[in-house]
C-alpha positions in Angstrom: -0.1 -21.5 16.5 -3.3 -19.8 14.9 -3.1 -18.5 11.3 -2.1 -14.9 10.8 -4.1 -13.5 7.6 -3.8 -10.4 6.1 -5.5 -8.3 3.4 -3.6 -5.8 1.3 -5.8 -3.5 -0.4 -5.9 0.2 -1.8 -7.1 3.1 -3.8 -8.3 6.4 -5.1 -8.8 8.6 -1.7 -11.1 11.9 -1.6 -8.8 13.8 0.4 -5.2 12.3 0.9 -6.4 13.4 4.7 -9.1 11.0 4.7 -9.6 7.5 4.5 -12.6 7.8 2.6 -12.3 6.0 -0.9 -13.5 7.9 -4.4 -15.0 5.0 -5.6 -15.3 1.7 -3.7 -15.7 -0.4 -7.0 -12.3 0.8 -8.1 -10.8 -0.5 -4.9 -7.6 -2.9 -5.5 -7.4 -6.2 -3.6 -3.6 -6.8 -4.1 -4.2 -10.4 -2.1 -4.2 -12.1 1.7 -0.7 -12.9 2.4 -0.1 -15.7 5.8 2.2 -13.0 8.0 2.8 -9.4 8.2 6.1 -9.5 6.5 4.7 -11.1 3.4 2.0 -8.3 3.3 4.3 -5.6 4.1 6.6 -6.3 1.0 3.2 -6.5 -1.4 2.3 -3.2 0.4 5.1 -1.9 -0.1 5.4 -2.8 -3.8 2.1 -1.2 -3.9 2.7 2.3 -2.5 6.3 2.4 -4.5 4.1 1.6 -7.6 1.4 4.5 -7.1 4.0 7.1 -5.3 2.9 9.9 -7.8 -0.8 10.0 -7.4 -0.7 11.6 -3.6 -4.2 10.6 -3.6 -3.7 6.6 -3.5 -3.5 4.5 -0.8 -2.8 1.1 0.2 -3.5 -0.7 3.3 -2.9 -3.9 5.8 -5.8 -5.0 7.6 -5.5 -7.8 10.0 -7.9 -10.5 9.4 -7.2 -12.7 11.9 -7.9 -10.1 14.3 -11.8 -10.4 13.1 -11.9 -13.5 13.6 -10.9 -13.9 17.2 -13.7 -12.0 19.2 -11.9 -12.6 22.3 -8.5 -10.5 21.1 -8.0 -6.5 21.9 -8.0 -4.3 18.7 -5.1 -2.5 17.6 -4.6 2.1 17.7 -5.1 1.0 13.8 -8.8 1.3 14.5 -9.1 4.4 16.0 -8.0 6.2 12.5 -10.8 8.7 11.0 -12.4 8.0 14.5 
């Protein structure tokens, strides 16, 4: 069974509209968690943390979907597209 990464990571937005961050150096790396459910929680932690700024964000990316060129992408992608 292949390894499941993910990356949770978040911060400052533009325009709570966007996706487009204020100041990439500020960006938080909360950490790669092994499966969805471990990332979800530290997500989740996350977004519950920062619920009064409607201007932060926090987000799961896959990373074991970059590494396996073969493998679909997900409707994640197409957002800002």
């Amino acid at each position: 069974m292949a390894q499941r990464l993910h990356l949770v990571f978040g911060g400052e937005l533009i325009d709570p509209s966007k996706t487009i961050f204020r100041n990439v150096d500020d960006i938080h790396i909360v950490g790669i968690f092994p499966n969805y459910e471990t990332a979800h929680n530290a997500w989740k932690a996350e977004a519950q943390r920062t619920v009064d700024n409607a201007h932060m964000r926090y987000f799961i990316a896959h990373l074991h979907r970059l590494r396996d060129e073969e493998q679909v992408g997900s409707k994640t992608e197409e957002f800002g597209a």
